[in-house]
N, C-alpha and C positions, 0 to 999 in steps of 0.2 A: 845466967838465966836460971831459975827455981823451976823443979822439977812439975809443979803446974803449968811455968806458961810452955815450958818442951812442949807437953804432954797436948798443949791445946793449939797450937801450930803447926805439928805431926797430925791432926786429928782434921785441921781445913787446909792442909797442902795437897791429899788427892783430891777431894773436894772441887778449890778452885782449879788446878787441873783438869777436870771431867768437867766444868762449866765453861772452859775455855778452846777443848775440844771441840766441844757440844758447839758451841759456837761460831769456829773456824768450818766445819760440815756443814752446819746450816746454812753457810753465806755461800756455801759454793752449790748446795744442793738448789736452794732459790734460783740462783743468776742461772744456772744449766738447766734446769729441767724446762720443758715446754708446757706453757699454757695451754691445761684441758679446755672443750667449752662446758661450762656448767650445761645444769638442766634449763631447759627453753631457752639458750643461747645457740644458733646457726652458727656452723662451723667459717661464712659467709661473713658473720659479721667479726669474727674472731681476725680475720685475713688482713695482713697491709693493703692501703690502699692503695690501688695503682691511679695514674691519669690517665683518662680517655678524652680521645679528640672531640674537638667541640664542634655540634654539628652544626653545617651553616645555615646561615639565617633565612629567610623565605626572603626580606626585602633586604636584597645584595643594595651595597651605598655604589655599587659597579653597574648595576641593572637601570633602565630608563625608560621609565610605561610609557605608551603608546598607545596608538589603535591600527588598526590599518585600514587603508584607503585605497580608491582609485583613482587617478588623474581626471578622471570626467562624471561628473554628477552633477546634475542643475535642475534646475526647474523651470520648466519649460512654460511659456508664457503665452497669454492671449497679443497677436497682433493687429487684430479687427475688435471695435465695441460690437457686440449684439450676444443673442442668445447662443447658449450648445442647444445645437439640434441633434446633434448624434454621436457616441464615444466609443469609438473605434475601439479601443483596447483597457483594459482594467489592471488589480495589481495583478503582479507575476508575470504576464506577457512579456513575452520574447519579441522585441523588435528589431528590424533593420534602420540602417540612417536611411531618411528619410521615408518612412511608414507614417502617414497619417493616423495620429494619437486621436482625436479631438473634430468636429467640425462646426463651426461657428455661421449663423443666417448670412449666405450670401445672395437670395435671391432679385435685390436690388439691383446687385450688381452685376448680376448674372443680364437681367433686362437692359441695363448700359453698354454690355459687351454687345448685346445683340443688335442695337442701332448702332456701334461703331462698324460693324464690321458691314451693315449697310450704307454708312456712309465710305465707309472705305474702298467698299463698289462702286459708288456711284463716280467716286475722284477719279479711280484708276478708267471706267470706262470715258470719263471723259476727256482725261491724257490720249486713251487710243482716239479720240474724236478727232480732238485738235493735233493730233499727229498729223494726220491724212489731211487735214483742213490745212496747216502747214505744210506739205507737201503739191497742195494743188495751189495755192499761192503763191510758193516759189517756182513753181512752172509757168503759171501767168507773168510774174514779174521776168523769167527769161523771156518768154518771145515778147513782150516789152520793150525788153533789152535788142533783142534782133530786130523788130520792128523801129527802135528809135533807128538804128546803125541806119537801115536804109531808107529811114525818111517817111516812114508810113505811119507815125505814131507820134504824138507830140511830146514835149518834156514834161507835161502834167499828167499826160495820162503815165508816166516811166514811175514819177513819185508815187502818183495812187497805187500802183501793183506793188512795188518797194515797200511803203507803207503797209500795205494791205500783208503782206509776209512776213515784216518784224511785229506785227500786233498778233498773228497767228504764234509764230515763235515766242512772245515774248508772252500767251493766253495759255500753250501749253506747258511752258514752265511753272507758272501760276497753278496749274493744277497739278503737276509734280510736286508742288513743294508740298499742295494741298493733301495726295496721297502719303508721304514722308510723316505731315501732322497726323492724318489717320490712323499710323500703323504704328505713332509712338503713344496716341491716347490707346489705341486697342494692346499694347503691348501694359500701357502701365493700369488699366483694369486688367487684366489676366494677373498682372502682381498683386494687383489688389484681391482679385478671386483666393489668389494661392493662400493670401495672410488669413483667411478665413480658413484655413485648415492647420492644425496645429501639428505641425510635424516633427518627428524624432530628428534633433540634430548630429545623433551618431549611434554604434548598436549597441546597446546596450538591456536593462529590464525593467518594466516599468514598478517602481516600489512604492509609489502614493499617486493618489487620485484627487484634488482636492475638487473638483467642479460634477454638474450631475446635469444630466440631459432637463433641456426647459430651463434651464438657472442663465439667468443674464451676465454676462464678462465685460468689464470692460479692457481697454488697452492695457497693455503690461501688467494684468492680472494671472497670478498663477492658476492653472493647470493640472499638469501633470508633472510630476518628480522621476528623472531617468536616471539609472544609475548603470555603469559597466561593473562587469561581474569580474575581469581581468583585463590587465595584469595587477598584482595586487603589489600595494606601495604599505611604506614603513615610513611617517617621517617624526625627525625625533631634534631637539636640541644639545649638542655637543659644546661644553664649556670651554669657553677660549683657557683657561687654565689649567687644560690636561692637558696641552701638550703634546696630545697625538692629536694632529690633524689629519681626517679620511682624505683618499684622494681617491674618484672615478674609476670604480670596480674594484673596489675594496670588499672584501668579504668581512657578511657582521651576522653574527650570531645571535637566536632570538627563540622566543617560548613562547605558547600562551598560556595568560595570565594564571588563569583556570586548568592549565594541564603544562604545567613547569617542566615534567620531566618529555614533551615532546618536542627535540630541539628542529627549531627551522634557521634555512640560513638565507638570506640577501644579500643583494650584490649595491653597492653604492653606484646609483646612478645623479644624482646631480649634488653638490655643496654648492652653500652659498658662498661667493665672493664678499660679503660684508657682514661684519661680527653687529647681532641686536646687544646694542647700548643699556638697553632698559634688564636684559638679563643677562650680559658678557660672555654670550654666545652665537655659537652659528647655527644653523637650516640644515639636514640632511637628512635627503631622500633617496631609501633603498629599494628597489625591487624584488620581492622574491620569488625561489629559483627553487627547481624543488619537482618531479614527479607526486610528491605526495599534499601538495595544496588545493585539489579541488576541492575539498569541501570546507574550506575557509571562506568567508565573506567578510564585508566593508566592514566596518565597526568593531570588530574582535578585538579586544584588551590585551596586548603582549609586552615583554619584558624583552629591551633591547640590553645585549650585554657587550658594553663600551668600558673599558680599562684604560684609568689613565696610562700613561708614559712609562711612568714609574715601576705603577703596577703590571703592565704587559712585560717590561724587560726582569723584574721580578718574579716573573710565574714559573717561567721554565725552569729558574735552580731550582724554586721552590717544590716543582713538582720531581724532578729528578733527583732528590735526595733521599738517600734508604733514612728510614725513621732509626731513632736512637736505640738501643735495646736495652731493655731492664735492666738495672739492676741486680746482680744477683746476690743473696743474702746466703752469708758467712755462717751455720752453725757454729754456738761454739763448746767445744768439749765438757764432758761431765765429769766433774772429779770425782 
């Protein structure tokens, strides 16, 4: 080698050494040191991200709307044609079973009652007639009787007294039967009077009014709308393909719609014995049980929470397992 090219490869050996240094520093100083945040970077966004549980959903694919109800509410119905003359009760009112709601013109009938029950006098006073009328009959026809034995009376005059006491007998049974007829017409207007009053068929309160004093009804026209204010029912459809079938005092759990986090609970009072075809399900009707339900009523919107099979024998691990814990991150050394 000529003393130029020594001179010029002595001249780039510290050289590329210091750029190879230079180099080896730099890659270790990068990979160790930790990311500052710049300016208008949050230290927040700088952070790994962790997972956060996901919250659940408002409409659970587990939860089953509903309303709730009572076993008895109807509408209570005209059983006489004619006018309301007078309305015993309006909405809100608190009734007993059998509180006349309604009163419907019975004055016609009112004036039928009242020749029944004059004729119904006149039959029974004259059953007591022909009592005594029969009674003195059959004593005429005994000394008849003692007078044929010794010869003082003839066989015609025996028959006419005989006669004469089965026509009494047989005049006051005729009027028996007559009083029997009287007291079943006086019996069946008094049912008919009663149909003219529209009465509560159990206690409950009254929630609609459809009829107005002076307005004409006819037969089997509604009335009044009665509702029971308790005990308060759940009933809900249960998919024949969960698998858990309730059975009779099953406890089930329930929200309402509009206040999810206040839980109520019911007790399973009836399932149906036969699965609907049209939607491959059963009927079931809960009770609920509870110190804190007065102030819930008919119609309220709640969330039945019914878990399949599956899902019920999966809850418990699932709720008894301590959660995973982080990750923990390895610094690693600065050279």
């Amino acid at each position: 080698m000529t003393k130029r090219g020594t001179w010029a490869f002595a001249a780039a050996t510290p050289a590329l050494a210091l750029v190879l240094a230079a180099g080896g520093c730099g890659d270790s100083s990068v990979s160790s040191a930790p990311k500052t945040p710049t300016a208008g970077t949050s230290a927040a966004a700088t952070a790994p991200a962790t997972l956060s549980p996901t919250p659940a959903t408002k409409n659970d694919p587990n939860d089953i709307l509903s309303v709730l109800s009572v076993e008895h509410q109807v509408d209570v119905s005209s059983q006489r044609d004619g006018p309301i003359v007078k309305l015993m009760k309006q909405e809100g009112s608190v009734v007993k079973a059998g509180d006349v709601l309604a009163q419907v013109d019975d004055r016609a009938l009112q004036m039928e009652l009242i020749k029944s029950n004059d004729d119904l006098k006149v039959a029974q006073n004259n059953v007591k007639y022909k009592e005594a009328e029969l009674k003195a009959k059959g004593a005429a026809y005994k000394r008849q009787q003692q007078l044929r034995t010794l010869g003082l009376s003839s066989e015609a005059d025996l028959e006419a007294a005989e006669f004469a006491a089965k026509a009494a007998e047989y005049d006051m049974h005729g009027w028996e039967a007559l009083v029997e007829s009287s007291q079943a017409e006086l019996h069946r207007l008094e049912i008919e009077i009663d149909q003219t009053r529209v009465r509560a068929p159990f206690a409950g309160v009254v929630v609609r009014r459809y009829v107005r004093e002076g307005q004409s009804v006819a037969k089997g026209e509604k009335c009044v709308r009665l509702s029971q204010l308790a005990p308060l029912q759940v009933q809900f459809q249960v998919p024949e393909t969960s698998g858990r079938r309730p059975e009779r005092g099953t406890i089930v759990q329930l929200s309402l719609a509009d206040q999810p986090k206040r839980p109520l609970t019911a007790r399973v009072a009836k399932v149906s014995p036969t699965v609907d075809p049209a939607s491959d399900s059963y009927d079931v009707t809960a009770e609920l049980t509870g110190p804190s339900i007065s102030d819930l009523r008919p119609g309220m919107a709640v969330r039945v929470a019914w878990q399949s099979a599956a899902a019920a024998a999966s809850a418990p691990a699932s709720a008894s397992a301590p959660p995973a814990p982080a990750p923990a991150s390895t610094p690693r050394s600065k050279h």
